[in-house]
C-alpha positions as CSV (number, residue, x, y, z in Angstrom):
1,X,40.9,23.8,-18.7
2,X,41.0,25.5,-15.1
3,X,37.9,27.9,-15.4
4,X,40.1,31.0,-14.0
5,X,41.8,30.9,-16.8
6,X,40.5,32.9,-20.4
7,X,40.3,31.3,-24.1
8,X,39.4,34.0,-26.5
9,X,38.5,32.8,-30.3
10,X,40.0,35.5,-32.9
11,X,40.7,35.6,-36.5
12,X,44.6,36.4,-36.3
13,X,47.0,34.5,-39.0
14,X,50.6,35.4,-39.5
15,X,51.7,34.9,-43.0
16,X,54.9,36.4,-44.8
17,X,53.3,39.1,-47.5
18,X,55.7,38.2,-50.6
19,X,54.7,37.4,-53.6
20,X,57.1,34.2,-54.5
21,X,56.8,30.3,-56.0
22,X,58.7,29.6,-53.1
23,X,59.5,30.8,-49.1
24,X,63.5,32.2,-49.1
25,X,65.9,30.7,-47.2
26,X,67.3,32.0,-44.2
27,X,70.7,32.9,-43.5
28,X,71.7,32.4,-39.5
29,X,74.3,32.6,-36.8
30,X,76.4,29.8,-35.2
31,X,74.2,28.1,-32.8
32,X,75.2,29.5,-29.2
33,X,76.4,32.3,-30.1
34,X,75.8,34.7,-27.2
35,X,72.9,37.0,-28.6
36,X,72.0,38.9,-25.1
37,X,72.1,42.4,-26.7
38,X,68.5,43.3,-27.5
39,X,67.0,46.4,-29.7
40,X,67.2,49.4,-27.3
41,X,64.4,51.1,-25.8
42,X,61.6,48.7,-27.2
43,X,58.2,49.8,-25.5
44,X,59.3,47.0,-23.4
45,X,62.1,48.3,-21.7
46,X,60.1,51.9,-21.3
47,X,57.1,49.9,-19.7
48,X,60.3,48.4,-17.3
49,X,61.8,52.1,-16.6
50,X,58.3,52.7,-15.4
51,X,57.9,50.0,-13.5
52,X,61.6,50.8,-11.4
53,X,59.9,54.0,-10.8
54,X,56.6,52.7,-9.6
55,X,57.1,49.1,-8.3
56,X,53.1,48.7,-9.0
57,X,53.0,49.7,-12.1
58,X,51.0,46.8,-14.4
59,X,51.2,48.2,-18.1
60,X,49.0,51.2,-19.7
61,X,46.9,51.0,-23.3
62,X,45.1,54.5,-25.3
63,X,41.2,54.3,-24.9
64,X,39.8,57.2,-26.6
65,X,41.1,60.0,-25.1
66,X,42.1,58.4,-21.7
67,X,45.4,57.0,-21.0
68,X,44.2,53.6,-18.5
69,X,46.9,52.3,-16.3
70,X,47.1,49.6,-14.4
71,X,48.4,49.7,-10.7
72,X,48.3,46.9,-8.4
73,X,47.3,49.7,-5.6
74,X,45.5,52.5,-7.1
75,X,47.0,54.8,-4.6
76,X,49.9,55.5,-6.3
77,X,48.0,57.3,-9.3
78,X,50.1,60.3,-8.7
79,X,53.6,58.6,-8.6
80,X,52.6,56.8,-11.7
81,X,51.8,60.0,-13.5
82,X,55.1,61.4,-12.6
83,X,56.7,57.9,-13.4
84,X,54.9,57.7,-17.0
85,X,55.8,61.6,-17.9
86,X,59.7,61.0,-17.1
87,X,59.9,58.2,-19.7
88,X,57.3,58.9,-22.2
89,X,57.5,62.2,-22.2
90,X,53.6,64.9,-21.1
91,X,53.2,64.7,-25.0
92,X,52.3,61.4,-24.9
93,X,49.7,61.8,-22.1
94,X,46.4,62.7,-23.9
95,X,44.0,65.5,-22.9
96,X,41.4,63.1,-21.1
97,X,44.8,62.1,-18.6
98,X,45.8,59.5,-16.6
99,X,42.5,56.6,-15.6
100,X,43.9,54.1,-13.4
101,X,42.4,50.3,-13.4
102,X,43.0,48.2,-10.7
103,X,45.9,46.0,-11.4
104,X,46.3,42.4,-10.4
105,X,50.1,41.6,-11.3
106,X,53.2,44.2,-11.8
107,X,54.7,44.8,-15.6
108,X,57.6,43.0,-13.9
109,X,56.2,39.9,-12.8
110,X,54.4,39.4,-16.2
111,X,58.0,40.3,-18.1
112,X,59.7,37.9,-15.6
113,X,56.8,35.3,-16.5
114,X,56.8,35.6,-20.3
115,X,60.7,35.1,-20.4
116,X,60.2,32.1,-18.2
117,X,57.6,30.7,-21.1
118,X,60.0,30.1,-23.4
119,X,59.7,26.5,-24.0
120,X,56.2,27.5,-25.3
121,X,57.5,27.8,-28.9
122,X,58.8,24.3,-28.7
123,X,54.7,23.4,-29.0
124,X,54.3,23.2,-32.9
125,X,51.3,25.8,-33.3
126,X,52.1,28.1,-30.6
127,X,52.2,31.6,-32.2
128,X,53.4,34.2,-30.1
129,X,53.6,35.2,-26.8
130,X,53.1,38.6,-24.8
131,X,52.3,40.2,-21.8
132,X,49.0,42.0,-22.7
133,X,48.9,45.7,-21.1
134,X,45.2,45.8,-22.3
135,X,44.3,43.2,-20.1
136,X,47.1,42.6,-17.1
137,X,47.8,39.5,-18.5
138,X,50.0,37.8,-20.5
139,X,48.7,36.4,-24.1
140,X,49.9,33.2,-25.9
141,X,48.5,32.7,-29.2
142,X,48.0,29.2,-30.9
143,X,46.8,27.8,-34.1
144,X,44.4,25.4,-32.1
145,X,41.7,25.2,-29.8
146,X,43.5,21.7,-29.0
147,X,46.7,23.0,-28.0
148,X,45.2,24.9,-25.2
149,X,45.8,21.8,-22.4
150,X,49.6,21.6,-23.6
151,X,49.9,24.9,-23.0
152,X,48.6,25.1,-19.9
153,X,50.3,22.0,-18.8
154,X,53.9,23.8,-19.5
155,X,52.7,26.8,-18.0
156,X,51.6,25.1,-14.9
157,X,55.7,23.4,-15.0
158,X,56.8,26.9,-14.5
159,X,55.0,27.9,-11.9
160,X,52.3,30.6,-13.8
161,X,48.9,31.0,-11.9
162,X,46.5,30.3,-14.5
163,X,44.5,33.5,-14.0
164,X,47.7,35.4,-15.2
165,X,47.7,34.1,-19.2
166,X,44.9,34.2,-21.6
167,X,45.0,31.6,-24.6
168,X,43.9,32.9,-27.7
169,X,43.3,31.0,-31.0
170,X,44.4,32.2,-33.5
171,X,45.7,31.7,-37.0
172,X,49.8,31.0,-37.7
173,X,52.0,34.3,-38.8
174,X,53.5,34.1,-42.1
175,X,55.6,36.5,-44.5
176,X,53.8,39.0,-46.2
177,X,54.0,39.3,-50.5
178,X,51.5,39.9,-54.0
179,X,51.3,51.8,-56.1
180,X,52.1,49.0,-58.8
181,X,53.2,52.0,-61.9
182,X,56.9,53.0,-62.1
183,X,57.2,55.5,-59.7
184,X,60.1,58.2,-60.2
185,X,61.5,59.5,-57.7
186,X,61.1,56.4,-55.7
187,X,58.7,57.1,-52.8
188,X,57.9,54.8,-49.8
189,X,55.0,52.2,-50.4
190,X,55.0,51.5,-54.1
191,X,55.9,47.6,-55.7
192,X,59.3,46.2,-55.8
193,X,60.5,43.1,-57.3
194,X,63.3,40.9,-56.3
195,X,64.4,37.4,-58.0
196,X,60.8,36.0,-58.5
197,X,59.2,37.8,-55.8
198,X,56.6,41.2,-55.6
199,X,56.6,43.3,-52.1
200,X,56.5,46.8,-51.1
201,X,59.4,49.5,-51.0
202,X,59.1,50.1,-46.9
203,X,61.0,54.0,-47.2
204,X,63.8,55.8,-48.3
205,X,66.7,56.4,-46.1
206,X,70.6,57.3,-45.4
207,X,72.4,54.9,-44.0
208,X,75.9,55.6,-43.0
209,X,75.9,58.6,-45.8
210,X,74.6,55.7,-48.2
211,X,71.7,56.6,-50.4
212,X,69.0,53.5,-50.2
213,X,66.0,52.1,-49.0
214,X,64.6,49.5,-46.5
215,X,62.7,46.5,-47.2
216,X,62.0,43.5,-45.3
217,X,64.7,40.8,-44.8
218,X,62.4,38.4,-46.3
219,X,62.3,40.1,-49.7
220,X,65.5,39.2,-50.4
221,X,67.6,36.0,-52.0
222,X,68.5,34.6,-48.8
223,X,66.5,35.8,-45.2
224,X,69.2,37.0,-43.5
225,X,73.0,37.4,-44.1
226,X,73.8,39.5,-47.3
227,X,74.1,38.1,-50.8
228,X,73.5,41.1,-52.8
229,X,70.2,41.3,-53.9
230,X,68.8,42.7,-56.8
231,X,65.7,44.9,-56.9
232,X,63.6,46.4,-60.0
233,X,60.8,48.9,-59.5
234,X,58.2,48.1,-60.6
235,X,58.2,44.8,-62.4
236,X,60.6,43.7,-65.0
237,X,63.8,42.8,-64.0
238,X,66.1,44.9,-66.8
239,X,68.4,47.7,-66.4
240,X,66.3,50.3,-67.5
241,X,63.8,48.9,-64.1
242,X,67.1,48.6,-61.3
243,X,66.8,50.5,-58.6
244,X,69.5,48.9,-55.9
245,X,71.0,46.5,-54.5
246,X,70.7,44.8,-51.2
247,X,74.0,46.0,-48.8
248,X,72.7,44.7,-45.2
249,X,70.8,42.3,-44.1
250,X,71.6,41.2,-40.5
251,X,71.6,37.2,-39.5
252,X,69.4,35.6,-37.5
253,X,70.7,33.8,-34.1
254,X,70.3,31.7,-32.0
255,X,71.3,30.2,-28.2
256,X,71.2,33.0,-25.8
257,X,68.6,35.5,-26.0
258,X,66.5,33.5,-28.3
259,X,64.3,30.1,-27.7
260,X,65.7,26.7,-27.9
261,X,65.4,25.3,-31.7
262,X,64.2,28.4,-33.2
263,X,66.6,31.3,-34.6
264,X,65.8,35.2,-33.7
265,X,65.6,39.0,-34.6
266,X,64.3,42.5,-33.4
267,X,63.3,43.1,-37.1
268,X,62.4,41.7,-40.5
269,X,64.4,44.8,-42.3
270,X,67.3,44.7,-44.4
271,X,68.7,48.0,-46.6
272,X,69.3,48.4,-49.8
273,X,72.0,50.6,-51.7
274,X,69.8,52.9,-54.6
275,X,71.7,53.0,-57.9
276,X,73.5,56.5,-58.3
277,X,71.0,56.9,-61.8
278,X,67.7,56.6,-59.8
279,X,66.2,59.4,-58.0
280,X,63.8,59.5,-54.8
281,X,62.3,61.3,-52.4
282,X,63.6,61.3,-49.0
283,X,61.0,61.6,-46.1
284,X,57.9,60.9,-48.6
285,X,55.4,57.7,-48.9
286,X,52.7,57.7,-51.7
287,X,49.5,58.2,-50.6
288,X,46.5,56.4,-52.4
289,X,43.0,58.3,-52.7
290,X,41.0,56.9,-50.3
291,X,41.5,54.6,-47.0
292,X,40.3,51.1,-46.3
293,X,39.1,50.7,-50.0
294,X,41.6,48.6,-51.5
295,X,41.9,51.7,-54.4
296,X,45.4,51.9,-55.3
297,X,45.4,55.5,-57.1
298,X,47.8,58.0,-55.8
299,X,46.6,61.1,-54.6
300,X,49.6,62.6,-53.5
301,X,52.3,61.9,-50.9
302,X,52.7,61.5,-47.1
303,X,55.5,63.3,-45.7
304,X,57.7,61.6,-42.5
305,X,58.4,64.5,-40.3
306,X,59.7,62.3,-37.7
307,X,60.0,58.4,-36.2
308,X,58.0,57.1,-32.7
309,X,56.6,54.1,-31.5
310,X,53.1,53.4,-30.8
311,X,50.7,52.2,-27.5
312,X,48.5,49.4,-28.3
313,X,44.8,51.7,-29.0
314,X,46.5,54.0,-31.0
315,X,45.3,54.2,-34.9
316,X,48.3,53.2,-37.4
317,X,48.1,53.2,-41.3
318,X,50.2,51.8,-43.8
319,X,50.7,51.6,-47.8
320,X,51.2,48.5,-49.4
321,X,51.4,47.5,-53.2
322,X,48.4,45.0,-53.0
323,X,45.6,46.5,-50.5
324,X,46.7,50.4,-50.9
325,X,46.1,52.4,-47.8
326,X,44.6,51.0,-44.5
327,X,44.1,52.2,-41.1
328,X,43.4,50.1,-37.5
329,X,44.4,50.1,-34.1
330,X,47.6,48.6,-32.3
331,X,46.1,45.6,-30.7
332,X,49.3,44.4,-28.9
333,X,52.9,45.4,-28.2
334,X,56.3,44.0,-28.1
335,X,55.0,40.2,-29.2
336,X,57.2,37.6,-29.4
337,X,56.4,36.3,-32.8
338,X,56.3,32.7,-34.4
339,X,56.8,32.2,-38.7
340,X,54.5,29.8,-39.2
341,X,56.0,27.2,-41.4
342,X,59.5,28.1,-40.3
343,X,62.0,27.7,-37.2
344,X,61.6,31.9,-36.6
345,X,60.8,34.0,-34.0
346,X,60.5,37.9,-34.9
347,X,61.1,39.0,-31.3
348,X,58.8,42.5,-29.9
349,X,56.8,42.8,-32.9
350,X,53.3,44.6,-32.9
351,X,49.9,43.7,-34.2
352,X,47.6,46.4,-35.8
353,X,44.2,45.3,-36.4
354,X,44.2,46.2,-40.5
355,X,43.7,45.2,-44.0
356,X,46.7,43.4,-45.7
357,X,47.6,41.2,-48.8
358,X,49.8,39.3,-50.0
359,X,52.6,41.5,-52.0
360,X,51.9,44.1,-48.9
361,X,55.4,43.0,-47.2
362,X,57.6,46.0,-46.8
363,X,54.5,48.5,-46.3
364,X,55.7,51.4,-44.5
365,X,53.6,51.6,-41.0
366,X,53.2,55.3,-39.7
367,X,50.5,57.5,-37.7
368,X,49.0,60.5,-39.0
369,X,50.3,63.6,-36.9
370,X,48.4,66.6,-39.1
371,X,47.3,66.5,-42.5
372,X,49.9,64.4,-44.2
373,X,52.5,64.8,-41.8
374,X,53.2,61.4,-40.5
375,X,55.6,59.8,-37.6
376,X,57.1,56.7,-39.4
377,X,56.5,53.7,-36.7
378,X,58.3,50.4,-38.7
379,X,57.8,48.1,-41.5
380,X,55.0,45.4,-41.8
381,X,56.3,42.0,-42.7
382,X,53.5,39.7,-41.4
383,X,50.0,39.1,-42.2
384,X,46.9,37.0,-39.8
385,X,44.2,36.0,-41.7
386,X,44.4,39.3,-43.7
387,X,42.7,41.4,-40.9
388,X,45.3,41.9,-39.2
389,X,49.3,42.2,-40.1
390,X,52.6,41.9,-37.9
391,X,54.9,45.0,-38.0
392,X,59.0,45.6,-37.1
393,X,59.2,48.9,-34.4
394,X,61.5,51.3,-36.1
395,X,63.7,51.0,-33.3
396,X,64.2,47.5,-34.1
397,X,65.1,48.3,-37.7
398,X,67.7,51.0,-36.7
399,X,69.2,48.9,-33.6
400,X,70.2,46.0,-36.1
401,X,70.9,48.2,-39.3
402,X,72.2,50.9,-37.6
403,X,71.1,54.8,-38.2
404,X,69.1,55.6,-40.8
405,X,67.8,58.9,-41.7
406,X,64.2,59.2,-42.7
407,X,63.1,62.4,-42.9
408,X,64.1,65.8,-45.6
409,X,64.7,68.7,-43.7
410,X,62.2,71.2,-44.4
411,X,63.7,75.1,-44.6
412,X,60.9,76.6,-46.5
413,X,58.7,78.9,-44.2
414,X,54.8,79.9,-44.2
415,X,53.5,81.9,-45.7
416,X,53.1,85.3,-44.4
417,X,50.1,85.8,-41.7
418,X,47.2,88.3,-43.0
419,X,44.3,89.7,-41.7
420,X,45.3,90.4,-38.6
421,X,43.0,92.4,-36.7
422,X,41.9,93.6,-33.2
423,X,38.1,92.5,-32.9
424,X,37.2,92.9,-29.2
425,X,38.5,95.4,-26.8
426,X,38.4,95.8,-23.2
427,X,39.7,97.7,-20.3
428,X,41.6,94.4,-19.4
429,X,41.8,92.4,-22.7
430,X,42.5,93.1,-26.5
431,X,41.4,90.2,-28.8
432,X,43.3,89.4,-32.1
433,X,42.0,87.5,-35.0
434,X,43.3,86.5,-38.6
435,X,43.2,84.5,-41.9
436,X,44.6,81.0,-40.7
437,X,47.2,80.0,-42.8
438,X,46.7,77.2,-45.7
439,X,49.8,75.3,-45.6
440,X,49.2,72.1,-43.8
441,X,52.1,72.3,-42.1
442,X,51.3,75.0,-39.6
443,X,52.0,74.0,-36.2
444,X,51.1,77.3,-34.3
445,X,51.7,81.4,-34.3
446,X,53.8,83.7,-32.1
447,X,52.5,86.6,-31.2
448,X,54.5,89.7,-30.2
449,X,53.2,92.8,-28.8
450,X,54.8,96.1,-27.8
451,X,53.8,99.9,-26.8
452,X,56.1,101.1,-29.6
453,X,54.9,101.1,-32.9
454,X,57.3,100.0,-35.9
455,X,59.1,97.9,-32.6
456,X,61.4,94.4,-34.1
457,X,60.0,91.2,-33.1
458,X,61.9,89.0,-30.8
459,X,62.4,86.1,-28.1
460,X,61.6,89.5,-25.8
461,X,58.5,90.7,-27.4
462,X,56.8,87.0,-28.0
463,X,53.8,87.1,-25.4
464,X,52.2,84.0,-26.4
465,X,51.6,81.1,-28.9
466,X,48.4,79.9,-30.4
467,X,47.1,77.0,-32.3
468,X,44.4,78.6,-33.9
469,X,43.9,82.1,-35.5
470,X,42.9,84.2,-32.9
471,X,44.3,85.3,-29.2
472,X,43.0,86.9,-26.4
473,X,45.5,89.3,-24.4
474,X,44.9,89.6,-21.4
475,X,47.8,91.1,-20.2
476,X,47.1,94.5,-21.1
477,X,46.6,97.7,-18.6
478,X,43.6,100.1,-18.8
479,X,43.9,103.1,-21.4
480,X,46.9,102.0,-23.3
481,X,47.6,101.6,-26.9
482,X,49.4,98.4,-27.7
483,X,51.2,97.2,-31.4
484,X,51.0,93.3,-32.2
485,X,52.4,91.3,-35.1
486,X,51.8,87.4,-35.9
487,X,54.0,84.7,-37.4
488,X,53.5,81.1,-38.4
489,X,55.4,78.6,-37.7
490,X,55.7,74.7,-39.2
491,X,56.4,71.7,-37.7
492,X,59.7,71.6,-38.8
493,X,60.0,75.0,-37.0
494,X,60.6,77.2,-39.6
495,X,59.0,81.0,-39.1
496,X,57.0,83.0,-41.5
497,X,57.1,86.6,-42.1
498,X,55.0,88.7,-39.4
499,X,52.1,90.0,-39.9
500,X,51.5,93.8,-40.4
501,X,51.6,95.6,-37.4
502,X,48.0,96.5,-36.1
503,X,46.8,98.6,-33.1
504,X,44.4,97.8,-30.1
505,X,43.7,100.6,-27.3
506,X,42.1,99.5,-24.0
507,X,39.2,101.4,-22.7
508,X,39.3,103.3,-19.4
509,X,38.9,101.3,-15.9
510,X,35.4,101.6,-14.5
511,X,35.5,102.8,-11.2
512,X,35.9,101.0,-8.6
513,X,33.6,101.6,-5.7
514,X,33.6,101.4,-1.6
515,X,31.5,101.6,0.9
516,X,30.7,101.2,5.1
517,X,29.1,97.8,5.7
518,X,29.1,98.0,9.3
519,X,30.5,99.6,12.5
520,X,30.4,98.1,15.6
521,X,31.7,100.0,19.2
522,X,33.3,98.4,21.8
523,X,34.4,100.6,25.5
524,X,37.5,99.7,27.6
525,X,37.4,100.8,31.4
526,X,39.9,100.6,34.1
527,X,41.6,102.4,37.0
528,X,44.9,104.4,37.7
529,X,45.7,105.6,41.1
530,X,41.4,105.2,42.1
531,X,40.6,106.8,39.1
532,X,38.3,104.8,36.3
533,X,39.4,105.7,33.0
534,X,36.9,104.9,29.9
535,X,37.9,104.6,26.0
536,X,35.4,103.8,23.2
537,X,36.5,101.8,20.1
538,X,35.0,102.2,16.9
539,X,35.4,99.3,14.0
540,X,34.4,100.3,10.5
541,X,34.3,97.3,7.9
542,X,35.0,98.5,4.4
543,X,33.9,96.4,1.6
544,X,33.4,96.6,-2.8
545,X,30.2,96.9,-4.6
546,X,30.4,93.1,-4.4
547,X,30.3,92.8,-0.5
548,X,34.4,91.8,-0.8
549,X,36.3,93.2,2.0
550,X,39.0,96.1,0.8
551,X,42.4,96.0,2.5
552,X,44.5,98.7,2.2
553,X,41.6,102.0,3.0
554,X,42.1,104.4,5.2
555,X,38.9,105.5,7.6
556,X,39.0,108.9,8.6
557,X,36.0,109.9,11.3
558,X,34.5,112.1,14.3
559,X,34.5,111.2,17.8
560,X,31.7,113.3,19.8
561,X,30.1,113.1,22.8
562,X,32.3,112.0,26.1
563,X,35.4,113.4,23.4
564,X,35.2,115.6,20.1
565,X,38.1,114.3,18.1
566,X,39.2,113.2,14.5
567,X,40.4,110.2,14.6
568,X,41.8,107.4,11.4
569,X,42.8,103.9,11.2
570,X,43.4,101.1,8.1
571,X,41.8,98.3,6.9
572,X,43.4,94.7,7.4
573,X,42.5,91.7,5.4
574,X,39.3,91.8,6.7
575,X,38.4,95.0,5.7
576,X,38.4,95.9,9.5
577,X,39.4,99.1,10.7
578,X,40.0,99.9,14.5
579,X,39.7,103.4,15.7
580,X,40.0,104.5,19.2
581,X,38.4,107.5,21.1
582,X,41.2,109.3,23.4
583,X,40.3,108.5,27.3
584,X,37.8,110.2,29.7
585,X,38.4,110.0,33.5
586,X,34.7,109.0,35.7
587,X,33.0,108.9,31.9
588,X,29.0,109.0,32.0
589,X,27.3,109.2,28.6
590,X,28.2,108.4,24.9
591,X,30.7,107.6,23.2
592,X,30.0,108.4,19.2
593,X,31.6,108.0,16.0
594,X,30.9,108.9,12.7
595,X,32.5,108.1,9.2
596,X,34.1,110.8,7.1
597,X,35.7,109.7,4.7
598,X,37.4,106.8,3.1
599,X,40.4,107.3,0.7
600,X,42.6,104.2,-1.2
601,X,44.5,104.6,-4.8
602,X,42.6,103.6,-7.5
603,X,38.9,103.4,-5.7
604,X,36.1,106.1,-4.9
605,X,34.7,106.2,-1.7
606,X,30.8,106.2,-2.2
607,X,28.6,107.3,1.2
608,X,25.6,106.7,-0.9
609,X,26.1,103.0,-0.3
610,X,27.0,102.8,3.3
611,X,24.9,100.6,5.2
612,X,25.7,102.9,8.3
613,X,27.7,105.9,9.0
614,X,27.6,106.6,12.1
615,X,27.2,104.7,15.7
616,X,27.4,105.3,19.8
617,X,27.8,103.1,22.9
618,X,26.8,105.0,26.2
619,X,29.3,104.3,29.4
């Protein structure tokens, strides 16, 4: 092995989670039958629309709160902020922003690579391949420390530098099968049973206005092409246990689009029509008591407010029938994915670094948004080594099954805000506070203001939003009174009730004070028809109790001496004002001026503070 090149040992295994006497079969295409079509918008093709932005683009991966992207010249940091934003949406950039790592090959070299591997999977033990955004590189697992000189023989055949792959043993993929109480309304994450077989009810959905619920293709009679399908919740299979019957299942292909002697799909998913006498709950996935335990006790529910897709360092959970609730991190992307003991590649799968059984197949895969407000991410249909397990993007599901809603609308609003109060008051601010709201819903509260009291809250009115229960205006105007209410509002958007109206009046300005920092005197001489002609110029800075120059002020002064004269001029930016004497013809002696008076709206001259008042310059 070429010592530029990376073997990593790892303890990932990717079994089918069923529990069965027997793997099904599976149901496929015509061989050559033109598959080019491909799930739409994978992470994939977003990580490619970045890339046609930003050429140098290399892939990107969570780390705490850090986004870390790769760029193959760290100097375009700011085009691939813009570039990331425009596909992914600011949302998705966290607080700690953008850190770039020096890149060593583009997102599209490594894509145009990795489809140029395909002959890989002809290797009996090769796993999976991927191009790795954590590490610039792409990834090909196998089941073999041995295999690692075939591999990179065939690599080698296509041309790959060997510092652009890591190898990484690791164990084969299979189907996943072994919470387990009848459950009424059906609810996402709780057992199922097919033919001979235990898995996990992935979610409930509505698929082309049919009631139902998704599962993997792998739970059913045949993987793969539909044969109706029988499912019972949660054991027996009588009528009294039937809950629906399998309607779509998609078939696997193969030829174009997938790899030579292997057959293909975006997902392992397949949906299933609920009997018209069973009742569920759209949107909802049982939640055990505790995480990363194993305990299967329900506690209550998870509720799917809406569907995304995941970076790899991001924490995903799911609920399965066997190990209940676990939690881990997305440890890669978009993997081309080998069935071990079978002629199947799950194509742009992810890996989440996470508990899993058999029986756990079907496990609805989600991220926790707030409370129990979840974004539903997939279903998991693959297990490695049981610490780690194989899921199908939600986009994958939905580009082979078609549309399928997820989520109840919500219509109920918070409750009304209370409490409300004004606890700190200025001449330039008025502070609100109140009783945060207990629903776990809350997403933030509006907050109106106006200087009418009893006024109607509106789109006009709304000054601000806040996440938390207390506000700071500071938008207010000395010695007014001002009327707020407050609202809550969910994260489906609904709006509670406002508050009752409470009153805040700011205190008067303090005064504002100016003052003579300096004068300095200048004199102008020259001569008209053999006469000399003399001037004097006086110039008065004017600056704040802070020593910050005041624009704006007018100086208003005596000339005396060589002339006895008022005389006024304006401060510019500087705080400089210029103030000439009138002329004297053959002057001898001094030119003086003295300061008067200083006048702008809203300030007080104070003589107290001048540093001078008055100056001369003798001709």
């Amino acid at each position: 092995m070429k010592k530029d090149s990376m073997w990593i040992m790892s303890a990932l295994t990717v079994f089918v989670l069923f529990i069965s006497l027997s793997f099904p079969v599976v149901a496929t295409t015509g061989v050559g039958k033109d598959s080019t079509a491909k799930a739409s918008r994978t992470l994939d093709d977003k990580f490619e629309e970045v890339a046609g932005k930003v050429p140098e683009f290399g892939g990107m991966f969570l780390e705490g709160d850090e986004l870390n992207v790769y760029l193959v010249n760290p100097e375009k940091k700011s085009a691939a902020e813009e570039g990331v934003i425009s596909v992914f949406g600011r949302e998705r950039v966290p607080r700690g922003g953008i850190k770039v790592l020096q890149g060593q090959y583009t997102f599209t070299k490594l894509k145009e690579w990795q489809k140029q591997m395909g002959g890989l999977f002809k290797i009996h033990g090769v796993v999976f391949t991927d191009v790795d955004e954590r590490s610039n590189r792409l990834k090909i697992g196998v089941e073999s420390s041995n295999l690692a000189g075939v591999v990179e023989t065939e690599l080698k055949k296509q041309g790959i530098p060997s510092g652009a792959y890591i190898i990484e043993q690791t164990e084969p993929i299979v189907f996943a099968s072994t919470l387990q109480d009848m459950i009424r309304p059906l609810q996402g994450g709780i057992q199922i049973r097919f033919s001979n077989y235990l898995c996990t009810l992935g979610f409930n959905g509505v698929r082309s206005g049919i009631n139902g619920f998704v599962i993997p293709s792998h739970c059913t009679d045949i993987q793969g092409g539909v044969e109706s399908t029988k499912y019972y919740q949660p054991l027996d299979a009588t009528n009294s246990y039937f809950i629906g019957t399998e309607i779509a299942d998609p078939l696997y292909f193969s030829g174009v689009g997938c790899y030579t002697g292997y057959v293909c799909r975006y997902s392992d998913s397949a949906f299933a029509a609920r009997d018209p006498g069973v009742t569920a709950d759209l949107g909802f996935i049982k939640k055990p008591d505790s995480v990363n335990t194993g305990s299967l006790t329900i506690a209550g529910s998870f509720r799917i407010v809406k569907e995304n897709s995941s970076f790899a360092g991001e924490t995903l959970n799911k609920v399965g029938r066997t190990t209940g609730w676990t939690q881990g991190q997305v440890t890669n992307t978009c993997v081309d994915t080998g069935v071990s003991g079978t002629n199947i590649v799950q194509l742009c799968q992810n890996f989440v670094s996470a508990s899993v059984g058999a029986g756990d197949s079907g496990s609805p895969v989600f991220n926790i948004i707030n409370g129990n407000d979840v974004e539903l991410q997939g279903i998991l249909w693959g297990s490695s080594g049981g610490t780690s397990f194989v899921y199908s993007p939600i986009a994958n599901i939905e580009y082979e099954l078609g549309s399928i809603n997820t989520t109840i609308t919500d219509t109920t609003p918070p409750g009304q805000v209370s409490g409300v109060t004004v606890s700190s008051v200025s001449y330039n601010m008025l502070g609100l506070s109140w009783t945060a709201n207990t629903e776990p819903d809350i997403s933030y509260y509006n907050i109106y203001r106006s200087t009418s009291s009893g006024f109607v809250p509106a789109s006009a009115n709304r000054i601000a939003t806040s996440t938390v229960n207390s506000f700071n205006d500071n938008g207010v105007a000395p010695s007014t009174t001002y009327y707020y209410v407050v609202s809550a509002v969910d994260t489906s958007g609904n709006e509670g009730i406002p508050s009752s109206e409470v009153t805040g009046t700011t205190t008067t300005a303090p005064l504002k004070t100016m003052h003579v920092s300096s004068i300095s005197m200048s004199k102008t001489t020259s001569r008209t028809n053999g006469v000399r002609v003399t001037y004097a110029t006086a110039t008065v800075t004017v600056v704040d109790a802070s020593n910050k120059p005041i624009s704006g002020a007018v100086v208003s002064g005596q000339w005396s001496g060589l002339t006895n004269e008022a005389k006024s001029g304006t401060t510019d930016t500087y705080g400089r004002a210029r103030i000439r004497s009138s002329s004297v013809k053959n002057a001898a002696g001094t030119f003086t001026f003295t300061v008067n008076g200083i006048t702008k709206v809203g300030w007080t001259y104070d003589p107290v503070a001048n540093v001078i008042t008055s100056k001369s310059i003798t001709i």
